[in-house]
C-alpha positions in Angstrom: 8.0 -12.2 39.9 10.4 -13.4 37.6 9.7 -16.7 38.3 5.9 -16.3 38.0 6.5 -14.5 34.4 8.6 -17.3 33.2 6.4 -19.8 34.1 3.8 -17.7 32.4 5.7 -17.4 29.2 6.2 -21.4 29.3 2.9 -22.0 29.3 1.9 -19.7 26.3 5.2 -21.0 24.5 4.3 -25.0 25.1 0.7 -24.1 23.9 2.0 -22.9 20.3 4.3 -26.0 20.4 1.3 -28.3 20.6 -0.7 -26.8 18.3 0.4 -28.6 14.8 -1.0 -26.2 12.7 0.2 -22.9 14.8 3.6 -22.4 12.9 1.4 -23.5 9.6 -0.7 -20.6 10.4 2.0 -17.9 11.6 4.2 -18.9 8.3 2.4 -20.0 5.2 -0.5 -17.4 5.3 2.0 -14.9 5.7 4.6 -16.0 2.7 0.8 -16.0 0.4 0.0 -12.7 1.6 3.1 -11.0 0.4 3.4 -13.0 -2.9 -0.2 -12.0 -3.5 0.5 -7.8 -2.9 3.6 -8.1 -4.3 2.2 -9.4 -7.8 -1.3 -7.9 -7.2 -1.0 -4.7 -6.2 0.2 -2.1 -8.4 -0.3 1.3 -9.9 0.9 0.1 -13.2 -2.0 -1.1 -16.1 -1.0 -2.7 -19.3 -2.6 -4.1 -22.4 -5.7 -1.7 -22.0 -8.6 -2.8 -24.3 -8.5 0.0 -26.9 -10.8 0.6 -30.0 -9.4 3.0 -32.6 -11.3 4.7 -35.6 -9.0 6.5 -37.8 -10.8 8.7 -39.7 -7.8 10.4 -41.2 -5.9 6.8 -42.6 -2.6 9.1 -43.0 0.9 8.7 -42.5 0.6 10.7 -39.1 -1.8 9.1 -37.9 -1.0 5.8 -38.3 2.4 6.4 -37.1 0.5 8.0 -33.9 -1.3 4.6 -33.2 2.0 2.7 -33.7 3.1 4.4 -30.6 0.3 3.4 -28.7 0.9 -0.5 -29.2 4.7 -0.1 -29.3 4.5 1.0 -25.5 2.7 -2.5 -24.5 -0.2 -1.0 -22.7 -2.7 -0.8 -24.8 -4.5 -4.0 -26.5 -6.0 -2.9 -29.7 -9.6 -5.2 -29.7 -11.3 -3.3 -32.5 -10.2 -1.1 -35.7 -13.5 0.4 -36.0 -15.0 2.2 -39.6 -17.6 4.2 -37.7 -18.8 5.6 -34.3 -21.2 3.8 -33.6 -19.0 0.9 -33.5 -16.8 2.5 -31.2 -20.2 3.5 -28.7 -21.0 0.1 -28.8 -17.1 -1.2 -28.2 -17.8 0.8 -25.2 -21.4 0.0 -23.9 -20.4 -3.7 -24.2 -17.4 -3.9 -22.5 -15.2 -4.9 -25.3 -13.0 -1.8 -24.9 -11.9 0.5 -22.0 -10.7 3.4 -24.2 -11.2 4.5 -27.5 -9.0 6.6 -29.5 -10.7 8.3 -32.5 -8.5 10.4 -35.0 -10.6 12.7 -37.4 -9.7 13.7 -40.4 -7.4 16.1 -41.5 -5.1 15.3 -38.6 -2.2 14.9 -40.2 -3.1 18.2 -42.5 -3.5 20.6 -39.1 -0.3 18.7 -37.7 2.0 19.6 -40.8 0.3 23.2 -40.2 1.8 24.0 -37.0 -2.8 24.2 -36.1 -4.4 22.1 -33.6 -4.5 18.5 -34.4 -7.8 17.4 -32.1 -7.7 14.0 -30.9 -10.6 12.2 -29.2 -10.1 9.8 -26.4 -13.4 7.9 -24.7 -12.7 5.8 -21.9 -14.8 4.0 -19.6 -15.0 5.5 -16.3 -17.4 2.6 -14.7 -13.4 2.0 -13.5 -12.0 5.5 -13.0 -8.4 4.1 -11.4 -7.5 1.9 -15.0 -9.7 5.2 -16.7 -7.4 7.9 -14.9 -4.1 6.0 -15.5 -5.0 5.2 -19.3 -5.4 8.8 -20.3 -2.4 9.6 -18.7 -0.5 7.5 -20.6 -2.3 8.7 -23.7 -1.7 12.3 -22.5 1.9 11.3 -22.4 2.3 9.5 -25.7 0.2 12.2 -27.7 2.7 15.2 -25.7 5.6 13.3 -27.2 5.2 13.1 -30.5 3.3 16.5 -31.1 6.8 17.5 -29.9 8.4 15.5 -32.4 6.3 16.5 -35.2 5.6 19.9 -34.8 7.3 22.4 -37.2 10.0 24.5 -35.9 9.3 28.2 -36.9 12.0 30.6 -36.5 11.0 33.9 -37.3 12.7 36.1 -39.4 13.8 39.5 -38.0 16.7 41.0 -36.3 15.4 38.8 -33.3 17.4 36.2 -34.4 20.6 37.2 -33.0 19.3 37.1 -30.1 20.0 33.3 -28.4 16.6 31.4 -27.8 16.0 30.4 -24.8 15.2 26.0 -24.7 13.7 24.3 -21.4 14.3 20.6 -21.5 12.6 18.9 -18.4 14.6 15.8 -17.6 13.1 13.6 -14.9 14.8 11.3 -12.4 13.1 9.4 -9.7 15.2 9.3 -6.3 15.4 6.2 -4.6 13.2 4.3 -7.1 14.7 5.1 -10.2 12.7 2.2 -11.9 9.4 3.6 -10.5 8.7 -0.2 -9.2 5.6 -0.3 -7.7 6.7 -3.4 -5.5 9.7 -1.2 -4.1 6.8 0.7 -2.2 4.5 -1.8 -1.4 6.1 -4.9 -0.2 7.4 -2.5 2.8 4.1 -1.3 3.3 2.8 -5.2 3.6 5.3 -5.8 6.7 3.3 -3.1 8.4 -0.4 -4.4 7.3 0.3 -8.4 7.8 1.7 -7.8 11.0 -0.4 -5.6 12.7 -3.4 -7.8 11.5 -1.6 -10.6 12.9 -0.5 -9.4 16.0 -3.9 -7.7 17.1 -5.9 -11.1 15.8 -2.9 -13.0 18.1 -3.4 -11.0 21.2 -7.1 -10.4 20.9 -8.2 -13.8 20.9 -6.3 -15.2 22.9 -7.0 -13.4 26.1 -10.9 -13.9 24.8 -9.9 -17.5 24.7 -8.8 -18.4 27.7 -11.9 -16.1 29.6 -14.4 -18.3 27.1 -13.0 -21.9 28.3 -13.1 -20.8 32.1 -9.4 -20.9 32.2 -8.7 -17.0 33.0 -10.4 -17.0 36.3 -8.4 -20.0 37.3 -4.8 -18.1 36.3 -5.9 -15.0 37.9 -7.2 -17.2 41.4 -3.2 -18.4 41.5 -0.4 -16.4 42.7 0.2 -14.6 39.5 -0.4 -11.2 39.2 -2.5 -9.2 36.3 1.0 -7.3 35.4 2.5 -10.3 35.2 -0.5 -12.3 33.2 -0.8 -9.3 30.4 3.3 -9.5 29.7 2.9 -13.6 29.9 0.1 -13.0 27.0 2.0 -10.2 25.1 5.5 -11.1 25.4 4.9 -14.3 23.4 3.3 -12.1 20.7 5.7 -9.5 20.7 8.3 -12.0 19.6 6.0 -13.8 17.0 5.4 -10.0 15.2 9.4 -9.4 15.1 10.1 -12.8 13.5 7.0 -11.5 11.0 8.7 -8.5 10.3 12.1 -10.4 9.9 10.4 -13.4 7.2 8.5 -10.6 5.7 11.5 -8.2 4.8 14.0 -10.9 4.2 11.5 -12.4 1.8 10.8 -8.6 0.0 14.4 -8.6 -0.2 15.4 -11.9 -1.7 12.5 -12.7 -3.9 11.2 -9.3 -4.8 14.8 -8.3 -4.9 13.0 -4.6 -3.1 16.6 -2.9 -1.8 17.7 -2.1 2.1 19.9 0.5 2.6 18.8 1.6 5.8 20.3 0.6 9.6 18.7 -2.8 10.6 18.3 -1.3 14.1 16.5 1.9 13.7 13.7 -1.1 11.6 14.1 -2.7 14.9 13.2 -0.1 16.9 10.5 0.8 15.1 9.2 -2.0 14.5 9.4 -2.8 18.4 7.2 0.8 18.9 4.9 -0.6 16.2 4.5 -3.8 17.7 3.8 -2.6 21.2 1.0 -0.4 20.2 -0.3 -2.9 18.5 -0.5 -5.5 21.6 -1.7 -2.5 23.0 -5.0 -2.1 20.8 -5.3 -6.0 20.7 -5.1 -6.3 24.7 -8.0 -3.5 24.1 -10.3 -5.7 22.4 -9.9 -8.8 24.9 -11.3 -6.1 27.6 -14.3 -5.1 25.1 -15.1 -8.9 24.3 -16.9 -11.6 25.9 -16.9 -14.4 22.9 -14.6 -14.7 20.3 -17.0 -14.0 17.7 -17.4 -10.6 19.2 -13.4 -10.2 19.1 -13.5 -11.3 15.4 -15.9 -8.6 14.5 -14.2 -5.7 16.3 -10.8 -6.7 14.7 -12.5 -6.7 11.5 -14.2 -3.0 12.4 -10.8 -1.4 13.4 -8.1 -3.1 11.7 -10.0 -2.5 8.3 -9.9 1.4 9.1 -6.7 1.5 10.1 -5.4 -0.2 6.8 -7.0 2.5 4.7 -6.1 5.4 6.5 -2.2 4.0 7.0 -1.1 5.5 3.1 -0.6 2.2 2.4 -2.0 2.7 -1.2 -4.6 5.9 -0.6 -2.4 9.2 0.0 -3.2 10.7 3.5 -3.1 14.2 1.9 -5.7 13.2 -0.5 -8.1 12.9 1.9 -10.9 15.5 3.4 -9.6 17.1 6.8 -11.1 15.5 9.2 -9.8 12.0 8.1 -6.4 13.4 8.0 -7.1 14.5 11.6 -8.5 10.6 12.6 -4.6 9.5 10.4 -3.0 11.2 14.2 -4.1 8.0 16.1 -3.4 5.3 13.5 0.3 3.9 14.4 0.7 1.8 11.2 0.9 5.0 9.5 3.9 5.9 11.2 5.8 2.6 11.0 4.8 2.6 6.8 7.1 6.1 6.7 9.7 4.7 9.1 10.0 1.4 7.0 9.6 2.7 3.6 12.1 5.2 4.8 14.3 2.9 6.5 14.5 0.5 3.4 14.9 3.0 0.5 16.0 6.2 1.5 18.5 5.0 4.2 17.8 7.8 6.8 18.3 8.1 10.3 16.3 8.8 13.7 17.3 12.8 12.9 14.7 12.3 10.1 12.3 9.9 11.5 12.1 11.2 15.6 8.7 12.4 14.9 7.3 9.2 13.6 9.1 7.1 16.2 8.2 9.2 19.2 4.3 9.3 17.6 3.8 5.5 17.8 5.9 5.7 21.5 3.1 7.8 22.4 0.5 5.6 20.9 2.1 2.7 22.5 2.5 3.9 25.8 -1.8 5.1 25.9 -2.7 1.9 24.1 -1.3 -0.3 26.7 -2.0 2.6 29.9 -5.5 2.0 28.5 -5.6 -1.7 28.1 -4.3 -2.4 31.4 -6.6 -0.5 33.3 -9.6 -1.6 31.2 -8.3 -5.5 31.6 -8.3 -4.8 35.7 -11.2 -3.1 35.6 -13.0 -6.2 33.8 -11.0 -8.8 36.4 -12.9 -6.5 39.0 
């Protein structure tokens, strides 16, 4: 058997060797892919295209919109006299939000009275819309508690001590709130599960759309032996993924690992297996490789967006969160976000790891039989 296998896992091995663009295509898109997320994506806007219209023209206010362009994420576009400049700031384009201050802002401030404050946005993009008026929310909150009069009042209260609440926050294990700190280990899990199921998919497809599989399986080797021949080679490719992929997050994107290297191995190896798992499943369901391209493209696409990777799985309606159960790359994002910035152990992540065991063990029961069945 052993012999069989090995001369199995030569073949596959000698076939990347000749190929002169293999390692071209198993490297390079994988370094772009990461540099691309780890610039791209983020939660984080700056230099939002803001029209103001400062009806008031007092100290207060104008001190107020000095906070908004000290902070560096908003890009004032347009002091505007009226509204109507402002609406049409909006309707073309020019400006995402639009801050308008009316008059006798600055009188109700000094008051201790409500101070109103308008903010349009444009919601044509709710996620830039959303995060804008939170950072307005936040910059408004702040200096309304700066500015407000303190008012003590004056009774035989006042021996009694007042009671302050100061909220204080502090982030654990990202104390910089870097938005590349969480993806760039979510990308290890995306790249290489697209990778490995592309890898294992078309291959098998490959060699039954050349004529070549009916000519292995009509020679002594076995279908055991021809699936770990096809996967083994794989399996190897997705650790040395994961490897390039973290060591790059970790040296370029300077993204900290304080975890055990070998609980990221082993989950990584449970990742991986299911994986080959669902890619041996498509070779069974597809006779061309066009038909194995589209069904990668129908599951993998799926299984991204309902992984967490950037779209919270509590966020979503029910029965999505129940579909989440048989998606393995969600498990492996927790395990290797955990892994990398929290530091914990299998005591912590035993669920996860035992979920994509599961996974990996009915992906592969499943691919198996369905691969025999087509030989049949």
């Amino acid at each position: 058997m052993f012999d069989r296998l090995q001369a199995m896992l030569m073949k596959e091995f000698l076939e990347l060797r000749r190929d002169r663009w293999a390692m071209f295509r198993l490297v390079v898109p994988l370094l772009i892919q990461t540099l691309a997320f780890g610039y791209a994506a983020t939660f984080t806007v700056r230099h939002v295209a803001t029209a103001l219209l400062d009806l008031d023209n007092s100290q207060a206010s104008r001190g107020l919109i000095s906070r908004f362009v000290a902070t560096g994420r908003f890009n004032i576009v347009d002091v505007a006299t009226r509204a109507s400049e402002i609406t049409r700031d909006l309707d073309s384009g020019r400006a995402t939000a639009a801050i308008v201050i009316h008059a006798g802002f600055a009188r109700d401030l000094a008051n201790g009275q409500t101070a109103p404050l308008q903010v349009n946005v444009d919601g044509t993009n709710s996620n830039t819309a959303l995060i804008a008026l939170g950072y307005i929310s936040q910059i408004v909150s702040l200096y309304e508690s700066e500015h407000l009069p303190t008012i003590r009042p004056v009774s035989t209260m006042d021996a009694v001590p007042a009671v302050e609440l100061s909220l204080a926050e502090r982030p654990w294990f990202n104390p910089g709130i870097e938005d590349t700190w969480f993806f760039i280990p979510g990308i290890i899990g995306t790249i290489t599960l697209i990778q490995v199921v592309s890898l294992t998919a078309f291959a098998i497809v490959r060699e039954r759309e050349v004529g070549t599989l009916e000519q292995i399986m009509v020679s002594p080797i076995r279908p055991v032996e021809f699936i770990l021949g096809k996967t083994v080679p794989f399996f190897l490719i997705g650790l040395g993924d994961v490897a390039l992929v973290t060591a790059f997050g970790v040296l370029w994107f300077h993204v900290p690992f304080v975890g055990n290297p070998l609980i990221m191995l082993l989950g990584a190896s449970l990742f991986l297996l299911a994986a080959l798992g669902l890619g041996l499943l498509l070779s069974t369901l597809s006779r061309t490789q066009q038909q194995a391209f589209a069904l990668n493209f129908f599951l993998v696409n799926p299984l991204f967006i309902l992984s967490g990777f950037a779209f919270p799985i509590a966020a979503m309606p029910a029965w999505l969160r129940w579909l989440t159960v048989i998606n393995p790359l969600r498990y492996f994002l927790v395990v290797i976000r955990a892994v990398f910035l929290k530091g914990v152990g299998i005591t912590v992540l035993w669920p996860d790891l035992s979920a994509m065991a599961l996974l990996a063990l009915a992906l592969l029961g499943l691919s198996v039989l369905r691969f025999r069945k087509s030989l049949d």
